[in-house]
C-alpha positions in Angstrom: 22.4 -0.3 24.8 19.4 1.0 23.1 19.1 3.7 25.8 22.0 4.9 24.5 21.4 5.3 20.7 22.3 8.8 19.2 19.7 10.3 17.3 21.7 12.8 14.5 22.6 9.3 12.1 18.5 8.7 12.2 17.1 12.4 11.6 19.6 13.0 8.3 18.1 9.5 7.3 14.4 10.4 7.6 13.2 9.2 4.0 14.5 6.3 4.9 12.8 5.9 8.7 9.1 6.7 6.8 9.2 4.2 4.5 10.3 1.6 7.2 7.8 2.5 9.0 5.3 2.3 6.4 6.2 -1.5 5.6 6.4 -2.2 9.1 2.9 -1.0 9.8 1.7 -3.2 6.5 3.7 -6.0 7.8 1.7 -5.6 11.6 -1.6 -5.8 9.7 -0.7 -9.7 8.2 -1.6 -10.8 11.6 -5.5 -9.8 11.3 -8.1 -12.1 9.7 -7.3 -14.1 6.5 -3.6 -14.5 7.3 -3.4 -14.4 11.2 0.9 -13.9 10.7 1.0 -13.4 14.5 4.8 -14.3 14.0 5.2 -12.3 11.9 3.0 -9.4 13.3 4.7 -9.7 16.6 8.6 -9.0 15.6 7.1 -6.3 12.8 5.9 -4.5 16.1 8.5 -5.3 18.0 11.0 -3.9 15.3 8.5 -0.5 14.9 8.3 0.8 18.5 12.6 0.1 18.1 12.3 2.7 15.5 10.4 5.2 17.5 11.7 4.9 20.8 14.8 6.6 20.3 12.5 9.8 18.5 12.4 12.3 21.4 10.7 15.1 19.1 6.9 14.9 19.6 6.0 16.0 16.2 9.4 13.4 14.4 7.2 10.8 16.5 3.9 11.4 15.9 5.2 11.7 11.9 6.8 8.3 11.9 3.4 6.9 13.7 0.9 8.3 11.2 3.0 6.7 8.0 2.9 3.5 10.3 -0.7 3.6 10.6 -1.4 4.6 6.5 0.8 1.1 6.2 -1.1 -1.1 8.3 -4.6 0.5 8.0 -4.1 0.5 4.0 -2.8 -3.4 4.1 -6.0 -4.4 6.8 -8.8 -2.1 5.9 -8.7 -2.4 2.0 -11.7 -4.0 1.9 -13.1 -0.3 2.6 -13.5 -0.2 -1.5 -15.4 -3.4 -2.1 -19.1 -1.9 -1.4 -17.9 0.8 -3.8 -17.8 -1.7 -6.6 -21.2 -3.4 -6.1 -22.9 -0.3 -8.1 -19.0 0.2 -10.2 -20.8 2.7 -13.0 -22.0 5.3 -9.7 -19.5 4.5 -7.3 -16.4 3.0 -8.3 -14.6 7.2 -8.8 -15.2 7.0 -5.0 -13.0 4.1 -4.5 -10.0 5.1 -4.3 -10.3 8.2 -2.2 -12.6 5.8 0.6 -9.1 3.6 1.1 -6.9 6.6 1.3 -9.3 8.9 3.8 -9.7 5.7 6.0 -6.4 4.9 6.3 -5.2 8.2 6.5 -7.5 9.0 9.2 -7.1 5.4 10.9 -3.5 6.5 11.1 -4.2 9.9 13.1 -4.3 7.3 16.2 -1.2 5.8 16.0 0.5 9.4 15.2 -1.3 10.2 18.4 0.4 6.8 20.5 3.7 8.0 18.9 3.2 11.6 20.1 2.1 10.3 23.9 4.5 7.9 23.9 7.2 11.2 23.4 5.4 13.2 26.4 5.2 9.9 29.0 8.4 8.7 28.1 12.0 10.6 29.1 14.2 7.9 27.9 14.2 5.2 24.8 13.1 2.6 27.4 10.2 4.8 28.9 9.0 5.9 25.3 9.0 2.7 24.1 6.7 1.6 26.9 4.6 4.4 26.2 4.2 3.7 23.0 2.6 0.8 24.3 0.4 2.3 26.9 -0.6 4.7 24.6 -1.5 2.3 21.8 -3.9 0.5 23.5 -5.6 3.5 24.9 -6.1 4.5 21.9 -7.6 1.2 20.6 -9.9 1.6 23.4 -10.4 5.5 22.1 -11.6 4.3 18.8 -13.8 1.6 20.4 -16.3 4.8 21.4 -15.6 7.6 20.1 -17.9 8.9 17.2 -19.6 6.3 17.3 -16.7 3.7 17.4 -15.2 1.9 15.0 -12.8 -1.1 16.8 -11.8 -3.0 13.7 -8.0 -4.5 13.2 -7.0 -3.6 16.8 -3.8 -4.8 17.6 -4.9 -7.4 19.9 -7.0 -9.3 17.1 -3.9 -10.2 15.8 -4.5 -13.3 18.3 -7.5 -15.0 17.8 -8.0 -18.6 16.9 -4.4 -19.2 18.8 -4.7 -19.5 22.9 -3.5 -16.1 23.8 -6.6 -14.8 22.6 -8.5 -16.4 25.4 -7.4 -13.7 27.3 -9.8 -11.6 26.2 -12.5 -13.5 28.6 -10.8 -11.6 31.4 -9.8 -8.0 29.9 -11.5 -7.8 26.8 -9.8 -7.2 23.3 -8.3 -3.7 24.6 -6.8 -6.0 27.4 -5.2 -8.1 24.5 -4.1 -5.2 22.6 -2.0 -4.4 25.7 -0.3 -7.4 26.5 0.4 -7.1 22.8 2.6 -4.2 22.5 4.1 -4.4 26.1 5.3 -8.1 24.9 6.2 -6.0 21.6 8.0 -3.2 23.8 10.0 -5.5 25.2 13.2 -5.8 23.2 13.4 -2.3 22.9 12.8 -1.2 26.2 15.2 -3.4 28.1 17.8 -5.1 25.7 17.1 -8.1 23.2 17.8 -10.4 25.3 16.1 -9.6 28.3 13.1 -8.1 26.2 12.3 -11.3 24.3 12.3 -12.8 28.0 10.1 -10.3 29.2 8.2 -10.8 25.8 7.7 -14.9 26.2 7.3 -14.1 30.3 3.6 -12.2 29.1 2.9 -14.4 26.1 3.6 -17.8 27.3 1.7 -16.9 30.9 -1.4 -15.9 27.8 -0.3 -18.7 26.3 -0.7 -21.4 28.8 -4.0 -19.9 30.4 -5.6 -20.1 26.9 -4.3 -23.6 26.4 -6.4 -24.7 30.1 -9.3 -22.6 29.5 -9.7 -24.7 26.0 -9.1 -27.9 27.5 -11.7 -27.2 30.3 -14.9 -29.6 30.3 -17.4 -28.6 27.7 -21.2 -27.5 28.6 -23.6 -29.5 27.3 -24.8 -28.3 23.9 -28.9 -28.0 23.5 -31.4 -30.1 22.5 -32.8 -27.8 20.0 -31.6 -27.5 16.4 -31.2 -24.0 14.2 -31.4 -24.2 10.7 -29.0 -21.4 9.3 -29.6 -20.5 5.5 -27.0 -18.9 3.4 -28.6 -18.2 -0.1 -25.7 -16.1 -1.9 -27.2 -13.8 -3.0 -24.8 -11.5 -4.7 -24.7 -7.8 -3.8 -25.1 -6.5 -7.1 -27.7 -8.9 -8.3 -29.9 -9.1 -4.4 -32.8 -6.1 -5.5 -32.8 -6.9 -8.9 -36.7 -6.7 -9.9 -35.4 -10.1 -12.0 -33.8 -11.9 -9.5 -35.4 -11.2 -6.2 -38.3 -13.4 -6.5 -35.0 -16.1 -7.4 -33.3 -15.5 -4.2 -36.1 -15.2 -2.4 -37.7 -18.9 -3.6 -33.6 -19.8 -2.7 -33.9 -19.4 1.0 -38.5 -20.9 1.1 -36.5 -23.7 -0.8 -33.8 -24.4 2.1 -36.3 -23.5 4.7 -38.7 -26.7 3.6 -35.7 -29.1 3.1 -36.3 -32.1 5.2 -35.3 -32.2 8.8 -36.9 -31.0 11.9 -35.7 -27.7 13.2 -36.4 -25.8 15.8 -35.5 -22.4 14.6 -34.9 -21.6 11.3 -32.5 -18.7 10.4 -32.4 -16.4 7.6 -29.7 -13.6 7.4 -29.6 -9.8 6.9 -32.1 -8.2 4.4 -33.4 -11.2 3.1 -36.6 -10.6 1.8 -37.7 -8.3 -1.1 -40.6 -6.5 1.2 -41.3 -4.6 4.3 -42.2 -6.1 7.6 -44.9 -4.0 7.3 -45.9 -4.4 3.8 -45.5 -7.9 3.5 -48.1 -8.7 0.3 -48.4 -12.3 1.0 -44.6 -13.3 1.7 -44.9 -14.1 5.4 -47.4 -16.4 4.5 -45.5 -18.2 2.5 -42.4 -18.2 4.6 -44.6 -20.3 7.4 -45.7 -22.4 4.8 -42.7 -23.7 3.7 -41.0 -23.5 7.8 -44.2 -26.3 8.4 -45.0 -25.0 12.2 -41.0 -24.1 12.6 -40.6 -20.2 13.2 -38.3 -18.1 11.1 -36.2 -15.3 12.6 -35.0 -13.2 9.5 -33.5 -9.8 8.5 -36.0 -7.8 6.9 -36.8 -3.7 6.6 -39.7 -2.5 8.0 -41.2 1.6 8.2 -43.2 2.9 11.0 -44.0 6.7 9.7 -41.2 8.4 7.9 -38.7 6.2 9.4 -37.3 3.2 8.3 -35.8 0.3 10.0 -33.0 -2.6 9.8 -34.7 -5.2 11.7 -34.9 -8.7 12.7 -38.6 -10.1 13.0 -39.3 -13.7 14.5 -42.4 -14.9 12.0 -44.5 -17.4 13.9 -46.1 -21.0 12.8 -49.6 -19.1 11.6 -47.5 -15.7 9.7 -47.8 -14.0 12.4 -44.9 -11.6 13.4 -43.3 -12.3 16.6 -40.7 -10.3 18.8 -38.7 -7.5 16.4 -35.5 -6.3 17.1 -34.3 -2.9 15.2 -30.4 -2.3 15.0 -29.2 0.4 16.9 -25.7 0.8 16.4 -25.6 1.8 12.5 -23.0 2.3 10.0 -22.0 6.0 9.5 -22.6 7.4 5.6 -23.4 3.7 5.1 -26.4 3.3 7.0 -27.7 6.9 8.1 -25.7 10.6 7.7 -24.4 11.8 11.3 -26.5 14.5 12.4 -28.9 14.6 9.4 -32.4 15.1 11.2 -30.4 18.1 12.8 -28.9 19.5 9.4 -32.9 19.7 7.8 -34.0 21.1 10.2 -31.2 23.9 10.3 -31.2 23.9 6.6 -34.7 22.8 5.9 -32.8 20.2 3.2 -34.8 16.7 3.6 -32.0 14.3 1.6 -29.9 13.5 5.1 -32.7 13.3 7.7 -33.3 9.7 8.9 -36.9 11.0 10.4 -38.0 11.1 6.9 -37.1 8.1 5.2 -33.7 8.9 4.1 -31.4 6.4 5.9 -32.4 4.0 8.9 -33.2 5.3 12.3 -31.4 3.4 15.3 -33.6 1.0 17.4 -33.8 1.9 21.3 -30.7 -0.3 22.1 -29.5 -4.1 22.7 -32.5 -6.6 23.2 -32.9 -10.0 24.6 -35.8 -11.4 22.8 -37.6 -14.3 24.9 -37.8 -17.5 22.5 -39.8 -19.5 24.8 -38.6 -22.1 27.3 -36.6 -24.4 24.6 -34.9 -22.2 23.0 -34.2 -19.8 25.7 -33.2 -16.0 25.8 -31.0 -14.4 22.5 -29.3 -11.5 22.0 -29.4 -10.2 18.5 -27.2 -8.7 16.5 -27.5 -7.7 13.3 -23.9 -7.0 10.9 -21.9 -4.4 12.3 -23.1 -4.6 15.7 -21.0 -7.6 16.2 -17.8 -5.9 16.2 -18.8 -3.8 19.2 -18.0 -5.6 22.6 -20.0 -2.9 24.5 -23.1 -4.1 22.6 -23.3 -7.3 23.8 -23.5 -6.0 27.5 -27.4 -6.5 28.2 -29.1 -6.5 32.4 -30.4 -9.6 31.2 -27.7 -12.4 30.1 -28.5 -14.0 27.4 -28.5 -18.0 26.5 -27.2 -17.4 23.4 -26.0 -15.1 20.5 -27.3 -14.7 17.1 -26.0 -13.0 14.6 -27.7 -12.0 10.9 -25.2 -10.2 8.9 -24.9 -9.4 4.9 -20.9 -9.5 4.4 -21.7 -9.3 0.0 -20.6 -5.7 0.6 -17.2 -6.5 2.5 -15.8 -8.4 -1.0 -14.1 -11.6 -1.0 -10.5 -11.1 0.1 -10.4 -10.1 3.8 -13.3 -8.1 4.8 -15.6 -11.2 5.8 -12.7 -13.1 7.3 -12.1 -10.3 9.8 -16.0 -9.7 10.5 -16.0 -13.4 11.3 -13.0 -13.4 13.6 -14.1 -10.1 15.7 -17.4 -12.2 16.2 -15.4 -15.5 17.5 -13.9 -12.7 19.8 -17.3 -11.5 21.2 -17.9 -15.5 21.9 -14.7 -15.6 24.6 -15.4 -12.2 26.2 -19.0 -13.8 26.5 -18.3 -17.1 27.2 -21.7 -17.1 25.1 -22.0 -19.3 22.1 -23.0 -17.4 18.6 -24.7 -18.8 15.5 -23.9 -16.5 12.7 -26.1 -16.4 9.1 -24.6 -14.5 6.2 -26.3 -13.7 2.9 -22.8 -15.0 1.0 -20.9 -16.4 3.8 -19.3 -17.0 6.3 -22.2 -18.5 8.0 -20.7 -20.1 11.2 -21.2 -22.1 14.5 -19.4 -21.0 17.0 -18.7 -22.4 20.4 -18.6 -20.6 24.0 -14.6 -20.1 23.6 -15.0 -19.0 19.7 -14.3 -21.9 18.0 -15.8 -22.5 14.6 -18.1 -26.1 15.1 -18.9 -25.7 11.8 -19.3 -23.1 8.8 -20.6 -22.7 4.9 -18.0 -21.4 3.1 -18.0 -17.9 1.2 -19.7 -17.4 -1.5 -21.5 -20.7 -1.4 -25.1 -21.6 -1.1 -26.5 -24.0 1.6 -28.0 -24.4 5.2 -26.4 -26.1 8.2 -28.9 -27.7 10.9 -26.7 -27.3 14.4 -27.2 -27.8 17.7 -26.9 -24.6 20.0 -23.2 -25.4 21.9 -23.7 -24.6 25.8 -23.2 -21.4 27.3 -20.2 -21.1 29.8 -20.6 -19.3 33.2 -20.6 -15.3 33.0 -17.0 -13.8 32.3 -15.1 -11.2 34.0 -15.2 -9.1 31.0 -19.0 -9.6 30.5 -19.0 -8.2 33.9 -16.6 -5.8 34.0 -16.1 -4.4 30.5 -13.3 -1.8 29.9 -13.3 0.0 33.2 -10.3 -2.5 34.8 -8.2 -2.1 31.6 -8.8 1.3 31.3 -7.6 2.3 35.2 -4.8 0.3 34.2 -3.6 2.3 31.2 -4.0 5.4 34.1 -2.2 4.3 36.3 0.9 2.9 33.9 0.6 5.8 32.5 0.6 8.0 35.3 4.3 5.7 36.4 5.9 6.6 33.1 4.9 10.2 33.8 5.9 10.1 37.2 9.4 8.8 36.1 9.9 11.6 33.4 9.0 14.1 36.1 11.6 12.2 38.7 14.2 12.4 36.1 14.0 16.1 35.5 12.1 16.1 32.1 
């Protein structure tokens, strides 16, 4: 029946198709981090790729897709104005036109599913499959290129529920898949049969998430991490007044009775360099008493400057330092900025000299002796990355330092969070997470929150490390399997138009 829908009625009602379209992409993006609507989420989908399968005009499609995409990218991604407001007197004009070019550009990748899903597909069935296909090839598009930038993919839409342990076999791409092809289903081959083909893919998710989380537990460690979360507000962190008060906040925490074995302090945490230190390391290992202290911190070597974590020994002394590689574009550094000064001879971009921080060499393992074990760092925005976290050496253990002050209040730390709990089930690594305002989390091998400080609170959490599981598929593997297998469905849906005369 829906192969057979006649187009005229829709194209005189176009008006009307964009704005359902718009509110169906907002209502896809209630099942990303706080609210996690997947069933709500699911039939939104489900009732968008029924409004664009019948489009057979590639530019009609690709139209429909990029008002879909301003909806949902709008509704997940308006946290993109909080780190606007922390400085609102500079900053706050640049608001409003931050939320519209992300989501308008966000959007340019679902126009582009909604346009292949036109060129692979000759019949409402075969487009809305394609939509599919091509959806999750282009979540795994913007996972790379430019840098990358894999936040609300469709498949996050699952995690915290069991389906999302699917993502320790094929990744979140892999989840983002099984997502719209359950989502394609009604359209492509009948409600009936579609929700049956639907609950066929999600209950088989379903009930492999629901064994893998009922499998026996490994053994947690001996060791106990101390992570600190001082809350230090954004706009008040560098104040000349207030950074000595944060600062004696987290040596305060650090000496609190108990008998760590790592303590933890989060992104940025200090009001000097690594380098330049003037006395503050020294009194960071006077108040750990003998227990190290891995903490965010800056650090310059030359002209360049550097977002690092530094492990500060019992005597002061600075340990293993890892720099972050994978920084945050106009946030962090200006793309292409050493190359535009020395084309222009104009110094205010170039990382080489100070102005922005230069990327460290790549992922690290850092070697915390025989109790503690081997750690992969990550510091922020590297945790949304899946690709980052694949090292030659496997790690014991994850930790992440992060400063989500700049992300707000209202979703932007929630989904952070979740996309980390992700990285724990593709691992099958457990992560301990320390944010300057929250949410500082333990997290288990499967990405279940042990235990967590709430936003915008202040406090420290002594935890056991949770037990590492055996190596995934996915932490093998990566994106290659799921990537062959959006060629080759893609190459049957093509092969179909082409049999059918298209």
């Amino acid at each position: 029946m829906v192969a057979r829908l006649d187009l005229r009625p829709r194209q005189r009602r176009r008006p009307g198709l964009g704005i359902a379209a718009v509110l169906l992409g907002a209502l896809v993006a209630t099942g990303q981090a706080p609210l996690g609507f997947w069933w709500l989420a699911l039939p939104a989908l489900a009732g968008l790729i029924w409004l664009l399968a019948p489009v057979a005009s590639v530019r009609a499609a690709a139209g429909l897709g990029w008002l879909a995409g301003v909806g949902y990218f709008t509704a997940a991604m308006f946290w993109i104005v909080d780190p606007f407001f922390v400085d609102p007197q500079q900053d706050a004009w640049m608001a409003p036109f931050a939320l519209v070019g992300m989501a308008g550009g966000m959007a340019l990748f679902w126009a582009l599913s909604a346009a292949g899903a036109v060129v692979l597909g000759a019949t409402p069935r075969g487009r809305a499959l394609g939509f599919a296909v091509a959806m999750a090839g282009t979540d795994l598009l913007r996972t790379y290129v430019l840098t990358g930038f894999p936040w609300a993919l469709v498949g996050h839409v699952w995690i915290g529920t069991w389906p999302a342990q699917v993502a320790a076999l094929v990744g979140p791409v892999g989840l983002s898949l099984m997502t719209l092809l359950a989502a394609a289903g009604p359209a492509a081959f009948g409600p009936v049969r579609g929700v049956l083909f639907a609950w066929a893919i999600l209950g088989g998710a379903g009930g492999y998430g629901l064994m893998r989380l009922h499998a026996p537990e490994p053994p947690a460690r001996a060791q106990v991490v101390r992570l600190i979360q001082p809350n230090a507000a954004q706009n008040l962190k560098w104040r000349d007044d207030l950074a000595p008060m944060f600062f004696e906040r987290l040596l305060t925490h650090t000496a609190a009775p108990g008998h760590p074995d790592l303590i933890v302090w989060p992104e940025t945490s200090v009001p000097f360099l690594l380098n330049r230190p003037q006395g503050g390391l020294d009194a960071i290992a006077e108040a750990a008493h003998g227990t190290p202290v891995a903490l965010g911190i800056q650090r310059t070597q030359g002209f360049r400057a550097y977002n690092s974590l530094a492990v500060i020994q019992a005597d002061g002394a600075v340990g293993p330092v890892y720099d972050k590689h994978h920084l945050v574009p106009f946030g962090e550094y200006v793309p292409l900025g050493d190359l535009f000064w020395r084309l222009t001879g104009i110094e205010t971009f170039a990382p080489s000299l100070g102005n922005g921080y230069s990327a460290g060499p790549g992922p690290r393992v850092l070697d915390l002796g025989p109790t503690l074990g081997h750690v992969l760092p990550l510091i922020c925005y590297e945790g949304v990355f899946p690709q980052d976290l694949r090292t030659t050496t496997r790690p014991d253990w994850i930790l992440q330092i992060t400063d989500d002050g700049w992300f707000g209040t209202l979703s932007g730390p929630y989904q952070h969070l979740a996309q980390v709990r992700l990285r724990a089930v593709e691992q099958g690594l457990p992560i301990l997470r320390v944010a300057n305002t929250g949410v500082t989390a333990v997290i288990d091998a499967r990405g279940r929150v042990l235990d967590h400080l709430p936003l915008n609170t202040e406090g420290h959490i002594d935890a056991h490390i949770p037990g590492a599981l055996p190596a995934t598929v996915y932490s093998r593997t990566g994106d290659w399997p799921v990537f062959l297998l959006l060629v080759l469905l893609a190459g049957l849906l093509a092969w179909d138009r082409l049999r059918r005369g298209h």
